[in-house]
N, C-alpha and C positions, 0 to 999 in steps of 0.2 A: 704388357699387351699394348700393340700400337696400331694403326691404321697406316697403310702406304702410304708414302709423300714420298714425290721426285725432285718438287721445288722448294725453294725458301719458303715460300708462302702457302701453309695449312690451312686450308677455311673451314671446310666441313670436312666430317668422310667422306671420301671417297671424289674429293677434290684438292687438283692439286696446279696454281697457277703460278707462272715466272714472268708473265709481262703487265702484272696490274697499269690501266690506262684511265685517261680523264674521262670526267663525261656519266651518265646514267644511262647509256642504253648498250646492247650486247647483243649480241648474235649466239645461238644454239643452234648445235648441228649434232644428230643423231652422227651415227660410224657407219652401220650395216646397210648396205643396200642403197646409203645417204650422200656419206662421203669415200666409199670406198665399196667395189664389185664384190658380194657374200659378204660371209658372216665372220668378220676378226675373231669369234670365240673359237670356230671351227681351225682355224688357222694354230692357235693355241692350240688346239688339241690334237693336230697334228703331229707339231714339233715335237709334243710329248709321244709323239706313236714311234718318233723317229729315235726317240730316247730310249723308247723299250717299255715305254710304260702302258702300251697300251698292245691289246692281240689283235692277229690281222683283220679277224675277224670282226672285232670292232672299229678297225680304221676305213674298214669296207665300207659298215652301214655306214660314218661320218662321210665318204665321200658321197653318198650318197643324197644324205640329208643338205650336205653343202650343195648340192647338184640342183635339188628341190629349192631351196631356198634361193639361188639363184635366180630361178625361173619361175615360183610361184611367191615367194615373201616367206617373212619367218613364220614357223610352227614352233609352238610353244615347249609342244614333245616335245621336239628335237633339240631346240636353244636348254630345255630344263636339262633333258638326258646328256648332253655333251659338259653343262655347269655341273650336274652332281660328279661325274664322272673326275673333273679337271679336280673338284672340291676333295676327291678322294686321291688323287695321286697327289696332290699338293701337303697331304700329311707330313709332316715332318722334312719337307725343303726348305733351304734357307731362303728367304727374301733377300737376297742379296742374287743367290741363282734366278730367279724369277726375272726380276729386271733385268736383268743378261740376257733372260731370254726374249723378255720383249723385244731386245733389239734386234738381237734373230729373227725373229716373227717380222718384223715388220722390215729386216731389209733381204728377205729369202722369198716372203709372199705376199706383203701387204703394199709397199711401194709402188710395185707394178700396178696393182688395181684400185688405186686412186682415181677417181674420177675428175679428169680435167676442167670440167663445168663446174663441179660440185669446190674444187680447190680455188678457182679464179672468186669464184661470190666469196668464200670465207678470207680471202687477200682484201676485196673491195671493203668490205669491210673494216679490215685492220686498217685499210688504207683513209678512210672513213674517219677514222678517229671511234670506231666502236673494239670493244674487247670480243674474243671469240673465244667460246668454249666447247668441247666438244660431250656429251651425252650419249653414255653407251653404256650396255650390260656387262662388259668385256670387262675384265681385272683391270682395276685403276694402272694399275702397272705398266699395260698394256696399253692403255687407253694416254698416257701419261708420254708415251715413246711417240705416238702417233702426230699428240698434239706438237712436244717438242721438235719433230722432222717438220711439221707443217710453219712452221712461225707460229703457233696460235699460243692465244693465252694462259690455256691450260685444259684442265679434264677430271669430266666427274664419269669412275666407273665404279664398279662392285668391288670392295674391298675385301679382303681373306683376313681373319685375326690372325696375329702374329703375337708368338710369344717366347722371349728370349732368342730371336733372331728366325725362328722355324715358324710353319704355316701350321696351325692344328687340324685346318679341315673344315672351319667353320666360318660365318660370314661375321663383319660387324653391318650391324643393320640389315638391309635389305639386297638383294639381287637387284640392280637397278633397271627396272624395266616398269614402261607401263606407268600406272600411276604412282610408282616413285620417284620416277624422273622430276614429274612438277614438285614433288616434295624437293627433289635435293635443288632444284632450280629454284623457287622461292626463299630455301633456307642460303644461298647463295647469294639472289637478288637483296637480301636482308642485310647481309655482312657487306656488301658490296654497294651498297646503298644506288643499286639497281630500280627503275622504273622500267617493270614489266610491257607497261602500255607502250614504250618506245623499243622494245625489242625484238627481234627476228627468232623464229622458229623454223628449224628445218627437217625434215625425216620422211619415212620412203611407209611406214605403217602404221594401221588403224588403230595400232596399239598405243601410237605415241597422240592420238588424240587429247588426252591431258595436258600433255605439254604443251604442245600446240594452241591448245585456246588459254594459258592464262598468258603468252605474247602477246603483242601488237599487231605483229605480221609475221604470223604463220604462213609456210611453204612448204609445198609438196614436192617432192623430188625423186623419182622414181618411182610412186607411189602404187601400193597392189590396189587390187580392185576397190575395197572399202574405202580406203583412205581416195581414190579418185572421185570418186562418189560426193563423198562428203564434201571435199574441195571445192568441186564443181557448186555444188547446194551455197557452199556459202562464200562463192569468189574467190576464194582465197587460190594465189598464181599456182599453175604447175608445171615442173621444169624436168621432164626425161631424158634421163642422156645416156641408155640403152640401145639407143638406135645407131650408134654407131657414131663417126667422125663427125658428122652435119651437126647431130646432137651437141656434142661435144660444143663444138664453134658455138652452136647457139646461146650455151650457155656461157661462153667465153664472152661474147657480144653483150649480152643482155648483163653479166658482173662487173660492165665499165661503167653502170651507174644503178645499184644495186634499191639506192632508194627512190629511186626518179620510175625504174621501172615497176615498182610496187605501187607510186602514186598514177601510174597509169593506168594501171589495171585495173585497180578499184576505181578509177575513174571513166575507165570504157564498160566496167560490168555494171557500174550505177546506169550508163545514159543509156546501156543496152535494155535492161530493165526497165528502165520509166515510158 
């Protein structure tokens, strides 16, 4: 029984990094809705619709649910309903198939809906001298393909047990969402001899509120209603690049000085306040 890894370097489940860098401080970036347009899990369960493993009738409601979540944020139904689903066709496929297919997945439908803004801040960063990682619910595997096309450091997702080379259907650990994200983020910051307080947070939901507050500087980036709210409450930047090309730019502009623009923020929301 093993845990996926893509790279040389194993740290936790469900993390898997190829460019370890100097330094204690690190950038987190959620996937969905964060650094890339919908849900990468939907995308996976697509490609399996295309394989046959899935009835029209269920690829309907998915397009569906991806439809929703585009435009309103994630729902947990739907993210649970399309994991169980993925959990159950993945019985008995080889992990070796999987990863094959993440590359599918992400040069058939994930490439294209990269978010320009969203990609330029996780560069300034590497460029920064900070490491990047990416935090997602999506199969480490998956999550694993994303990081490696991006430059980034690496990726912590949801891991499938494997046994003797086959998927059994079951998780190791947890679905990573929510508050286990800061779980696998701390157990990372730990190995990585990571200072939380010097690092960036990035994600589009209210869900990832955990995450988000045991950083430094936490950022909202596409964020649904709740998660705006909250931001707004406690200064913390927010970056939409929804709106089209202008968006976009803007967040091209403001990633040529990723921490200069966070000291200013917090410093126009202090003098705005006093």
């Amino acid at each position: 029984m093993s845990a996926a890894s893509t790279g040389p370097l194993h740290i936790v489940p469900g993390v898997t990094a190829t460019l370890p860098g100097p330094g204690g401080d690190a950038a987190f970036f959620d996937v969905d809705n964060t650094m890339m347009r919908g849900a990468s899990l939907f995308h996976v369960a697509r490609k399996m619709y295309q394989r046959k493993a899935f009835t029209l009738r269920f690829a309907s409601g998915l397009a569906w649910k991806q439809l929703r979540f585009v435009m309103r944020g994630e729902n947990m139904t739907d993210i649970n309903s399309v994991r169980d689903a993925a959990l159950a066709f993945a019985i008995g496929i080889a992990h070796e198939d999987v990863k094959a297919l993440g590359e599918e997945v992400y040069d058939e439908m994930i490439a294209s809906k990269i978010w320009p803004g969203a990609r330029a801040l996780a560069e300034q960063h590497l460029k920064s001298g900070r490491r990047v990682w990416l935090v997602t619910g999506t199969p480490v595997e998956v999550a694993s393909v994303i990081a490696n096309r991006l430059g980034l450091t690496g990726a912590l997702g949801t891991v499938g047990e494997v046994s003797d080379g086959l998927y059994t259907g079951k998780l190791v650990g947890e679905f990573l969402h929510g508050p286990a994200k800061a779980v696998a983020v701390r157990a990372l910051a730990e190995k990585e001899g990571l200072n939380l307080q010097r690092c960036w947070g990035y994600s589009d939901s209210y869900n990832d509120i955990p995450l988000l507050t045991i950083v430094g500087h936490p950022v909202a980036i596409n964020p649904d209603r709740k998660l705006r709210h909250h931001a707004r409450d406690n200064n913390w930047p927010i970056y939409d690049f929804r709106s089209g090309r202008r968006a976009a730019t803007l967040g091209l502009k403001a990633a040529t000085g990723a921490g200069a623009v966070y000291g200013l923020w917090r410093g126009f929301t202090r003098m705005r306040g006093s």
